[in-house]
TORKOL-4160 file (C-alpha; in steps of 0.2 Angstrom, whole numbers, padded with zeros to 4 digits, m for minus):
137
<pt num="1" X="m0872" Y="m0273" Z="0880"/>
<pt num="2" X="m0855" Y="m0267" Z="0874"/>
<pt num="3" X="m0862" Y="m0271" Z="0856"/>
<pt num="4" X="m0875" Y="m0260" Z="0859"/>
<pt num="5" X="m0867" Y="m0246" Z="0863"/>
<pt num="6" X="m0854" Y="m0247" Z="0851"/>
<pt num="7" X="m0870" Y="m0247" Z="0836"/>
<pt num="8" X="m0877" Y="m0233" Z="0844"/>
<pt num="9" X="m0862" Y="m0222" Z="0846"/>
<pt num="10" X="m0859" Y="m0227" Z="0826"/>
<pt num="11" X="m0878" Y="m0223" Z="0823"/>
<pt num="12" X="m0875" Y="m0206" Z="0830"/>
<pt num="13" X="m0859" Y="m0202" Z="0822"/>
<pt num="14" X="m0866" Y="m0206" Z="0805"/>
<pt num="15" X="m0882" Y="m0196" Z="0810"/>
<pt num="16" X="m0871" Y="m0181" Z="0812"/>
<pt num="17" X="m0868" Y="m0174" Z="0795"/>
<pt num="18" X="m0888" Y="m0175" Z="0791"/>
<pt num="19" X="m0888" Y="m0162" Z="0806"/>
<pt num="20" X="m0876" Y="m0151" Z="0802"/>
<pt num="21" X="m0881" Y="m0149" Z="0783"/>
<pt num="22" X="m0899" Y="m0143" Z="0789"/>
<pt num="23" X="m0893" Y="m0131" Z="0802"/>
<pt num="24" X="m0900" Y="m0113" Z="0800"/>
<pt num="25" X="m0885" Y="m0104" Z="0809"/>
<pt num="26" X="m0882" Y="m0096" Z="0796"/>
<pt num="27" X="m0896" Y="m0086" Z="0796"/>
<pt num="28" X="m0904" Y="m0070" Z="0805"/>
<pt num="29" X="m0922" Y="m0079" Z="0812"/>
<pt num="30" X="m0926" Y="m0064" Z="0821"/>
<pt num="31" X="m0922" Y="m0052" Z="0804"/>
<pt num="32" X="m0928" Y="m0050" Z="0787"/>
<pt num="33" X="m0925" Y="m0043" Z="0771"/>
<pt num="34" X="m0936" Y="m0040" Z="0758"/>
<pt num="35" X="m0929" Y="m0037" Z="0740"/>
<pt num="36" X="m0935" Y="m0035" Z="0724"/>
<pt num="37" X="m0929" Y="m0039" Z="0707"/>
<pt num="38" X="m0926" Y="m0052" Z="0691"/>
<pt num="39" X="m0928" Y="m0070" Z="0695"/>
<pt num="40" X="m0912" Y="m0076" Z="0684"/>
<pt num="41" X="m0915" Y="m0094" Z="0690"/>
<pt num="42" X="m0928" Y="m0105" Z="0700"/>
<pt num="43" X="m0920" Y="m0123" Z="0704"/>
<pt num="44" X="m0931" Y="m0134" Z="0708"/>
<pt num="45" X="m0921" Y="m0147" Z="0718"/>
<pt num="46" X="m0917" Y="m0158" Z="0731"/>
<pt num="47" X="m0915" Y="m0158" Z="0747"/>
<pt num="48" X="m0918" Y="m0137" Z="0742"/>
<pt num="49" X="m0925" Y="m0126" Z="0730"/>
<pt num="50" X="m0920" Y="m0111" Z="0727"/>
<pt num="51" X="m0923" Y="m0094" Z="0720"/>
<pt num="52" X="m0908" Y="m0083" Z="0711"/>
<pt num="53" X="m0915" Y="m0066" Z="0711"/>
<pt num="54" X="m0904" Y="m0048" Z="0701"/>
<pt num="55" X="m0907" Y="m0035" Z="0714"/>
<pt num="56" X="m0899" Y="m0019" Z="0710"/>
<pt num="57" X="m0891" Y="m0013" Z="0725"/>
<pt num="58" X="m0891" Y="0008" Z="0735"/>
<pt num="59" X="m0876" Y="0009" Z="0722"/>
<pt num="60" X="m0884" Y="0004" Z="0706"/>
<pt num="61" X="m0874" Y="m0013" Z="0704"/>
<pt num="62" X="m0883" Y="m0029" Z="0701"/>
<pt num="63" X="m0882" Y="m0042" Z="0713"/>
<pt num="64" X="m0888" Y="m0061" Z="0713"/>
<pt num="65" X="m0897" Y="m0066" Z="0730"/>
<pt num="66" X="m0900" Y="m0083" Z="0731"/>
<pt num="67" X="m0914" Y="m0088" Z="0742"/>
<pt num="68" X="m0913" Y="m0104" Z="0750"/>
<pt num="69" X="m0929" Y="m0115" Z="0751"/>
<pt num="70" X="m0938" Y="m0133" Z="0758"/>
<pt num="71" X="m0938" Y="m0145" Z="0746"/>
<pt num="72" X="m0949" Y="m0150" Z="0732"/>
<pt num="73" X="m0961" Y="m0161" Z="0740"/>
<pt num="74" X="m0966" Y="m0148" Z="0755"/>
<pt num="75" X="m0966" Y="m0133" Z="0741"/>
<pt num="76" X="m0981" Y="m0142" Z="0733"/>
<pt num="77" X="m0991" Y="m0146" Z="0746"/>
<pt num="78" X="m0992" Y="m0128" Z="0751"/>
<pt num="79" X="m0995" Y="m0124" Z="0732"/>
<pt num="80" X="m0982" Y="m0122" Z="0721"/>
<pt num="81" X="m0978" Y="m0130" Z="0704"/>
<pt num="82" X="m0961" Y="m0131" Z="0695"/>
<pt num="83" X="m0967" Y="m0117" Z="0685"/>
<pt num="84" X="m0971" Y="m0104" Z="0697"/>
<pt num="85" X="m0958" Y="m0094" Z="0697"/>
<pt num="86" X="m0950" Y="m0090" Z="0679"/>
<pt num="87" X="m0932" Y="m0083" Z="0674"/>
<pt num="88" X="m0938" Y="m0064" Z="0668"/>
<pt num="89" X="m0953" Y="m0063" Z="0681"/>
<pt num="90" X="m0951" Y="m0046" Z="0693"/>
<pt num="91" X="m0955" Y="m0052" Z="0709"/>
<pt num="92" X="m0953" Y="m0046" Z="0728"/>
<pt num="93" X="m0944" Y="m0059" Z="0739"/>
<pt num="94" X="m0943" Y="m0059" Z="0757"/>
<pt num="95" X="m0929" Y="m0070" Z="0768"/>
<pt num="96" X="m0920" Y="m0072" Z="0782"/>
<pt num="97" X="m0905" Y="m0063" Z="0780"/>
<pt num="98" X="m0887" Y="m0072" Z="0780"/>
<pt num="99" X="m0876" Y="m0069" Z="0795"/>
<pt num="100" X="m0862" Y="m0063" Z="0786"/>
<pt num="101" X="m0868" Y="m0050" Z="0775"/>
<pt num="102" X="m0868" Y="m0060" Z="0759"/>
<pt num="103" X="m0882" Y="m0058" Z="0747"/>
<pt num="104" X="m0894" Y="m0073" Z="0751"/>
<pt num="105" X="m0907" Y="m0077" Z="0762"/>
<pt num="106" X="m0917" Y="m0090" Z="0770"/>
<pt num="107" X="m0934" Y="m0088" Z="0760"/>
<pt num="108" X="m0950" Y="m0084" Z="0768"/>
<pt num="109" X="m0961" Y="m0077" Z="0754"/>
<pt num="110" X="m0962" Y="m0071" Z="0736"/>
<pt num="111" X="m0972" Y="m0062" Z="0728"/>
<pt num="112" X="m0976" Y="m0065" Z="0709"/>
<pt num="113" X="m0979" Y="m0052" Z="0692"/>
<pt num="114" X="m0997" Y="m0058" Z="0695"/>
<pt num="115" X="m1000" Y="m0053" Z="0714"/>
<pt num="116" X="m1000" Y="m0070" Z="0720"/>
<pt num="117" X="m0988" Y="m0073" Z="0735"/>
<pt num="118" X="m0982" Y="m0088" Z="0740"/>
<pt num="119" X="m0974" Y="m0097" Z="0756"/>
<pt num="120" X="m0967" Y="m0113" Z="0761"/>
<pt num="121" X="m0982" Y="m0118" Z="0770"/>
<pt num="122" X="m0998" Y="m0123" Z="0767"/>
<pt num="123" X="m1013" Y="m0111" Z="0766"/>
<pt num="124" X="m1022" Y="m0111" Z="0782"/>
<pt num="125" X="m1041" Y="m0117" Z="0779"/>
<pt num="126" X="m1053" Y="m0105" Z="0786"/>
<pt num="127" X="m1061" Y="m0109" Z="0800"/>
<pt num="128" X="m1079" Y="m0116" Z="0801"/>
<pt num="129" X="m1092" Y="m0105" Z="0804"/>
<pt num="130" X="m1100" Y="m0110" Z="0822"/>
<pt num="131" X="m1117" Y="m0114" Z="0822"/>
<pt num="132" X="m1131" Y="m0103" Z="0827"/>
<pt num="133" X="m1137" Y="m0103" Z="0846"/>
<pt num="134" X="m1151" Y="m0118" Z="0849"/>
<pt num="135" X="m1163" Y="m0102" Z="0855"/>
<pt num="136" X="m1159" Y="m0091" Z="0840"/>
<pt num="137" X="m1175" Y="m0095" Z="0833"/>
């Protein structure tokens, strides 16, 4: 029994960096900014992607928002491809803004040059169309 708890505890322990390095603390969930700009950069990369964006800012200086994103694997099961974004491509980028005011954000969606927008999640399939009443005849 003692051997038990001491795997457990040690299981636990171990388990706690993978925690802490997938906490969103250090975002606004219940905000969100919307900027547009330059993508400079699109890493696509694990454990997360993400999207450098020049935003020119209320006093005409350039800045780089980085916008965090989910990994690879769940970016391409809701559609994307390594190529779809592009260093040079305008785009509008909406995120989570961070808590402390720097210039990043937890992504949500982007809009490309072409119209397209895109998100971390999968397009929802539209719903069947219900059949006609047995007496609509």
């Amino acid at each position: 029994m003692k051997l038990l708890t001491i795997i457990g505890a040690a299981l636990l322990t171990l388990s706690l960096p993978l925690a802490a390095h997938h906490s969103m603390a250090g975002f606004e969930r219940t905000k969100s900014v919307t900027k547009t700009g330059t993508v400079k950069q699109f890493k696509w990369a694990n454990p997360h992607s993400w999207i450098e964006v020049e935003v020119v800012n209320d006093k005409g200086a350039t800045e780089i928002w980085n916008f965090e994103m989910t990994a690879p694997a769940q970016l391409i099961r809701a559609g994307w491809k390594s190529s779809s974004v592009k260093p040079g491509d305008k785009v509008s980028i909406t995120g989570r803004p961070q808590v402390n005011g720097e210039p990043g954000a937890l992504f949500v969606s982007v809009t490309t040059p072409d119209g397209k927008t895109l998100t971390e999640r999968p397009q929802q399939a539209a719903a069947p169309a219900a059949p006609p009443p047995a007496d609509a005849k």
